[in-house]
C-alpha positions as CSV (number, residue, x, y, z in Angstrom):
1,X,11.4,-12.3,-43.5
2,X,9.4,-15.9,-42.9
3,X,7.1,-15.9,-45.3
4,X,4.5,-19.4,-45.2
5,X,1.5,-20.6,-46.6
6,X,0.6,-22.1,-43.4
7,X,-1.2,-20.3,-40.4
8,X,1.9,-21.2,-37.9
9,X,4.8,-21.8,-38.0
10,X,6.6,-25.3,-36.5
11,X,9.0,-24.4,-34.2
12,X,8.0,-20.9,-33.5
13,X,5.8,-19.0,-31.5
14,X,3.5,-15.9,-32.8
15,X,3.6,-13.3,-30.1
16,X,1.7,-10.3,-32.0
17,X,-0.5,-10.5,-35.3
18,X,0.0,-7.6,-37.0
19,X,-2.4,-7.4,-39.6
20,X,-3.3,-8.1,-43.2
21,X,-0.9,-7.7,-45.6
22,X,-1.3,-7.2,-49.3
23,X,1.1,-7.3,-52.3
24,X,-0.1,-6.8,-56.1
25,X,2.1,-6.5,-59.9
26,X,0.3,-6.2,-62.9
27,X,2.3,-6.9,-66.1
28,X,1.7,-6.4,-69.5
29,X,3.0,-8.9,-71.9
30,X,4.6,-7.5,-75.5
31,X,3.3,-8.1,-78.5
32,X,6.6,-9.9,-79.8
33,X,6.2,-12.4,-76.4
34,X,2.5,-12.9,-77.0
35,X,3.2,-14.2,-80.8
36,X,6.3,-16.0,-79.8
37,X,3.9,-18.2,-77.1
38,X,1.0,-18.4,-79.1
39,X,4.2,-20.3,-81.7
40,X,5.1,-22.5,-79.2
41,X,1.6,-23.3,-77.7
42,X,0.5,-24.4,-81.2
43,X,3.6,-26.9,-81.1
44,X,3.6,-28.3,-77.8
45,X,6.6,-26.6,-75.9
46,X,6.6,-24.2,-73.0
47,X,5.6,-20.6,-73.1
48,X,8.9,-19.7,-71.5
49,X,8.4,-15.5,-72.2
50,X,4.9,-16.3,-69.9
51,X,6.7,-17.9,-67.3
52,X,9.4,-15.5,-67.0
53,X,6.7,-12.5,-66.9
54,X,5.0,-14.2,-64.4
55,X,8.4,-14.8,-62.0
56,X,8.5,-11.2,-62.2
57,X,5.3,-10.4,-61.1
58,X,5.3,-12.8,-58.5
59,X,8.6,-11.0,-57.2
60,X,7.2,-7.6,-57.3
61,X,3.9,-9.0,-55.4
62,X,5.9,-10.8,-52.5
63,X,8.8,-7.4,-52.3
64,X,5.2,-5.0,-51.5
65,X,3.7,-7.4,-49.1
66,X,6.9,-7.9,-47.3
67,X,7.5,-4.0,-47.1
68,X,4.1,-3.5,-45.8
69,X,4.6,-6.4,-43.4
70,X,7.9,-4.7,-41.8
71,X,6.5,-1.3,-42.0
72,X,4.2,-3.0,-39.4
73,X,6.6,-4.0,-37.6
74,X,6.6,-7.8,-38.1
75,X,9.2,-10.2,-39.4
76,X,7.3,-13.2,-40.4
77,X,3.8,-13.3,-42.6
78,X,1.4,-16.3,-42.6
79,X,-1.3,-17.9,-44.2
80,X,-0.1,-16.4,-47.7
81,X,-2.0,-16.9,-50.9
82,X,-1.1,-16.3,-54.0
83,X,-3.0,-15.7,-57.2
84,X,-2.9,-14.9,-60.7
85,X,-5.5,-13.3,-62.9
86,X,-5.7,-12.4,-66.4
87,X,-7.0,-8.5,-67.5
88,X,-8.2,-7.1,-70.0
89,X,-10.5,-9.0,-72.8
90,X,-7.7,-10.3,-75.2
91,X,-5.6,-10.8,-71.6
92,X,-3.2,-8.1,-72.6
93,X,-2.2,-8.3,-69.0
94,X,-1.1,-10.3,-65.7
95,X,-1.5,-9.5,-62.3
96,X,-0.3,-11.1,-59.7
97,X,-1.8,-10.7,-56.1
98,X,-0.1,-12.0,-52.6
99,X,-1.7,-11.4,-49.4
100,X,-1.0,-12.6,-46.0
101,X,-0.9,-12.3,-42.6
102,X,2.0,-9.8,-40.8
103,X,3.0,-11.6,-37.3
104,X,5.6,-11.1,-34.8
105,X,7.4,-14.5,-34.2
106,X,10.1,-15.5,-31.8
């Protein structure tokens, strides 16, 4: 599947929008994770167990908005957006939301 931030696509034509399509993960981060990138925060390096927790999620969000997108019958989805929130008040969680546009492209 196509998937673009863009409205079109250069080179190819949309012959049928499908619809809106919609793709969420929400994560919780460990305990163990959260001390170990508070640690490395304090001194200056990358919070690497963050970034790997929010590759997941950002997998998971794009695999259900692709799914939806061919259970509608497209292969291609546009004008995708992609955003990240923080839940709960100490941020005890991630979520990661994806939604497009499901189109029909030759």
């Amino acid at each position: 599947m196509i998937r673009s931030t863009t409205p079109t696509l250069q080179g190819r034509e949309i012959v049928d929008y499908k619809g809106v399509v919609v793709g969420e993960a929400i994560l919780g981060a460990n305990i163990f994770k959260d001390i170990f990138g508070a640690v490395r925060d304090i001194v200056g390096g990358r919070a690497g167990a963050y970034e790997d927790e929010l590759g997941k999620a950002r997998d998971i969000a794009f695999q259900e908005m692709e799914y939806e997108a061919r259970a509608m019958g497209a292969n291609a989805a546009v004008g995708i957006d992609i955003d990240y929130e923080v839940i709960g008040i100490k941020g005890g969680m991630m979520m990661v939301s994806v939604s497009g546009t499901a189109v029909t492209i030759k």
